[in-house]
C-alpha positions in Angstrom: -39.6 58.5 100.1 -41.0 59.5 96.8 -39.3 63.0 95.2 -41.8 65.8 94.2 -41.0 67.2 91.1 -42.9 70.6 90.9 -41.3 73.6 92.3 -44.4 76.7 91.8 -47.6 75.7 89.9 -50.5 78.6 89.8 -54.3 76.9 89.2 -56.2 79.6 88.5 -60.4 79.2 89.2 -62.6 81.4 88.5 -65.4 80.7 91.1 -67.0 83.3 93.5 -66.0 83.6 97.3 -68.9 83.9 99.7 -69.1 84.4 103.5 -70.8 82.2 106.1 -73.3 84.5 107.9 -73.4 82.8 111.3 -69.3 82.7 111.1 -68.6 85.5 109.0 -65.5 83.2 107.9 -64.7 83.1 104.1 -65.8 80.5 101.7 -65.2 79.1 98.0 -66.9 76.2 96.5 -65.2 76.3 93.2 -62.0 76.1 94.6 -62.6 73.0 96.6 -64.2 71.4 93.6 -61.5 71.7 91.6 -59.0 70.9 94.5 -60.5 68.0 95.3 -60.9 66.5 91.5 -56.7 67.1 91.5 -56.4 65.3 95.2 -58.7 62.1 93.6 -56.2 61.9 90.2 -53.1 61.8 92.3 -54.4 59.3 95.3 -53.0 57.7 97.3 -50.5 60.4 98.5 -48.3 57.8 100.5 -44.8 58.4 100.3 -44.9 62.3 100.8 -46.1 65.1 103.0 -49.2 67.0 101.5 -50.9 70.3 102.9 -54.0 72.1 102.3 -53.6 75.8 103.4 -56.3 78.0 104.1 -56.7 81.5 104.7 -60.2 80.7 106.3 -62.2 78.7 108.6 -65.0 78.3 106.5 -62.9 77.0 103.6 -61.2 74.5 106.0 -64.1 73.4 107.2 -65.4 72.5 103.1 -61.9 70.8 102.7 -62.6 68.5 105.5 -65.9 67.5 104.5 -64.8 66.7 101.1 -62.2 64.8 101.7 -63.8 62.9 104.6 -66.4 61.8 101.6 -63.4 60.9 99.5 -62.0 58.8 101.5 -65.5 57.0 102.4 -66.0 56.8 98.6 -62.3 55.4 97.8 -61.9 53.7 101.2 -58.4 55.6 101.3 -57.8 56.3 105.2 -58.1 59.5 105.8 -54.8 60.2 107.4 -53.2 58.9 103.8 -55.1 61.9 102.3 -54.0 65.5 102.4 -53.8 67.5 105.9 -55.9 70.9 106.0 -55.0 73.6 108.0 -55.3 77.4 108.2 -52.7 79.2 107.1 -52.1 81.0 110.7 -51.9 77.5 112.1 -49.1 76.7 109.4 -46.2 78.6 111.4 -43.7 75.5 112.0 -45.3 73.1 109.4 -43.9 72.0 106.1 -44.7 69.4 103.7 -42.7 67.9 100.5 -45.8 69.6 98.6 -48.4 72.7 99.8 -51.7 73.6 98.2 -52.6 77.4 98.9 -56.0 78.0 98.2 -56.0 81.9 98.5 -60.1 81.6 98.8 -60.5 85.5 97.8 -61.6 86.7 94.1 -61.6 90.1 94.5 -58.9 93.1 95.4 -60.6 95.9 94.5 -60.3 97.3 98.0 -58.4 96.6 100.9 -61.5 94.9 102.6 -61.6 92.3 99.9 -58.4 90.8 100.4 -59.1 90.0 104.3 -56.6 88.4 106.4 -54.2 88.6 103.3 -53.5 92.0 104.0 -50.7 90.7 106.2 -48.0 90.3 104.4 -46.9 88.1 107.2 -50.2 85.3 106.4 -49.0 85.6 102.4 -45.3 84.9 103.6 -46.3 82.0 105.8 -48.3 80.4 102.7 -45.6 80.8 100.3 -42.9 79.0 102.6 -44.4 76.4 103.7 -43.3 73.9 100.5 -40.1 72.1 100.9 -40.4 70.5 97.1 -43.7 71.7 95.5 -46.1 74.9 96.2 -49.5 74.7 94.0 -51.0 78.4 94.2 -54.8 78.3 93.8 -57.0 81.0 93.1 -58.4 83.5 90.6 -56.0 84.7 88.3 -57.7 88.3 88.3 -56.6 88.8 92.3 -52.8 89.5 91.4 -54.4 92.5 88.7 -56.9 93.8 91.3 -56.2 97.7 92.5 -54.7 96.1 95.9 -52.4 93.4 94.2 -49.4 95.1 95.8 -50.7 94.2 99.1 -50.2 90.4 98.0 
């Protein structure tokens, strides 16, 4: 097996979240974008365990799609590429290296931060690396009015 040598890396995007209206589940295109061009420069990901983790449906659901196109494009399998799931799904999965996509740009109220006003759901995220965790998100979040509640 191939050693990951990352311990924390923060990616910070500054792209807008959005909200399904049929769902109501939380969405962020930039993110996935910019996820995805990183997944494509480090293919194939044999030889170690790789997570997406999502706070939200809706972003799990974009994940999916896009990497269900890259591996059509690059004719990788898609079980070689990285698994997505939600970050409430996570509870007694690791992998060598963990991509936390946060999704939400805002913290000016309590509202805005959604499901990551359990501190439990930020906890789960943050442990679930056993060699690298990539933090993705908008930089601005952690200097919101609410960024204690992260």
């Amino acid at each position: 097996m191939n050693r990951v040598n990352c311990h924390l890396l923060g990616i910070s995007i500054n792209g807008t979240m959005a909200r399904d209206e049929r769902t109501m589940s939380r969405y962020n295109v930039a993110n996935v974008t910019t996820v995805m061009t990183l997944i494509e420069r480090i293919l194939p990901v044999d030889g170690y365990t790789f997570t997406l983790l999502v706070p939200y449906l809706g972003q799990k659901s974009l994940y999916i799609e896009a990497l269900q196109r890259l591996s059509q494009r690059t004719g990788v399998a898609f079980e070689h590429l990285p698994k997505v799931l939600t970050i409430d799904t996570a509870q007694g999965h690791e992998a060598d290296v963990v991509l936390v996509d946060w999704t939400v740009t805002n913290s000016e109220r309590r509202s805005d931060l959604g499901f990551l006003q359990e501190n439990r759901r930020v906890n789960l995220g943050l442990t679930r690396a056993k060699g690298c965790l990539l933090s993705v998100g908008n930089e601005d979040i952690a200097s919101g009015k609410l960024s204690n509640h992260l």
